[in-house]
C-alpha positions as CSV (number, residue, x, y, z in Angstrom):
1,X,-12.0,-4.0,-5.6
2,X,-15.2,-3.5,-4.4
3,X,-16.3,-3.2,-0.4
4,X,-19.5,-5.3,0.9
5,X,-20.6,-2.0,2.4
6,X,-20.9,-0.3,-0.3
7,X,-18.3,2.4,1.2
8,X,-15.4,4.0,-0.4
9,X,-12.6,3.7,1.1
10,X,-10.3,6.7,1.7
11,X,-6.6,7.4,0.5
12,X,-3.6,7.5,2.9
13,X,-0.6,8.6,2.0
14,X,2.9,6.8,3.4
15,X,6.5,6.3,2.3
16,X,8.6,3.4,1.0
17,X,10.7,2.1,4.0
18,X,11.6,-1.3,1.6
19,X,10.6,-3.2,-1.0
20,X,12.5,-6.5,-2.5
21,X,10.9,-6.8,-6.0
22,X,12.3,-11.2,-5.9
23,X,10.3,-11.5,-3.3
24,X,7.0,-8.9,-3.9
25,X,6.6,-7.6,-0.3
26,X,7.5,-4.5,1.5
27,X,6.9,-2.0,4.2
28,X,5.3,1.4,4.3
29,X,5.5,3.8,7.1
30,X,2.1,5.2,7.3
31,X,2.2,9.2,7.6
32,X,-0.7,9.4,10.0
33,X,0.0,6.9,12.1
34,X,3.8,6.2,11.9
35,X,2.7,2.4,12.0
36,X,4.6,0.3,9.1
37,X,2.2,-1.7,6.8
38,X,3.5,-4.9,4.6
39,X,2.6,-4.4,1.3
40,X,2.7,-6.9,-1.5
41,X,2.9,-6.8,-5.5
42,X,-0.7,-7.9,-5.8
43,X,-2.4,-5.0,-4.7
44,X,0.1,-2.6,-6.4
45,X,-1.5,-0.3,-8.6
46,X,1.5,0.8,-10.8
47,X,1.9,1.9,-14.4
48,X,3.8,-0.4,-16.4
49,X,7.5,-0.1,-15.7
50,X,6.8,1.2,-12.8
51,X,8.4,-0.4,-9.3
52,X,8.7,1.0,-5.8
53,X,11.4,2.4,-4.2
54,X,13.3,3.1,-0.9
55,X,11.5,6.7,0.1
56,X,8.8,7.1,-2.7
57,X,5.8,8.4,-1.8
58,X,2.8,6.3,-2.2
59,X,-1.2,6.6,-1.7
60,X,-3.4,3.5,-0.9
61,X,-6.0,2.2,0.6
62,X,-6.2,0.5,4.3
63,X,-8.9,-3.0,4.3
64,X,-9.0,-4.6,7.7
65,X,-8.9,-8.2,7.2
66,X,-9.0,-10.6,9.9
67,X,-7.4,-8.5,12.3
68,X,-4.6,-6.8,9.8
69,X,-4.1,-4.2,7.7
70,X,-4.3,-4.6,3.8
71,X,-2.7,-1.9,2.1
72,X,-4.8,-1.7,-1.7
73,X,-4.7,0.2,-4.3
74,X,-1.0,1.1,-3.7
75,X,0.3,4.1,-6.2
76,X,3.5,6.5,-6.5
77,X,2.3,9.8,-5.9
């Protein structure tokens, strides 16, 4: 995905807190913040077979987006 700024966004790192695969939306807890961020299937950036879990540990990317949060780039760590 590419940013109109031309900035690079930087990594966070969070755990799973759910995930329902039927449905393609979950929550992370955010370890800097403690905030928990939906997440959904679209912006996962998993290798194939690869689905998230209660408690992984994941890495992504935060986009503001009309005032919320997109979490991008999501990956198991």
């Amino acid at each position: 995905m590419e940013f109109p700024s031309g900035e690079e966004l930087k990594m966070s790192k969070g755990k799973v807190k759910e995930y329902d695969l039927n449905r393609g939306c979950g929550i992370i807890i955010d370890f800097d913040t403690g905030q928990n961020l939906t997440v959904y299937a679209n912006y996962l950036d998993l290798k194939d077979g690869e689905t998230l879990k209660v408690g992984q540990e994941v890495e992504y990317k935060k986009e503001n987006n009309r005032h919320r949060q997109w979490l991008i780039d999501v990956r198991i760590v």
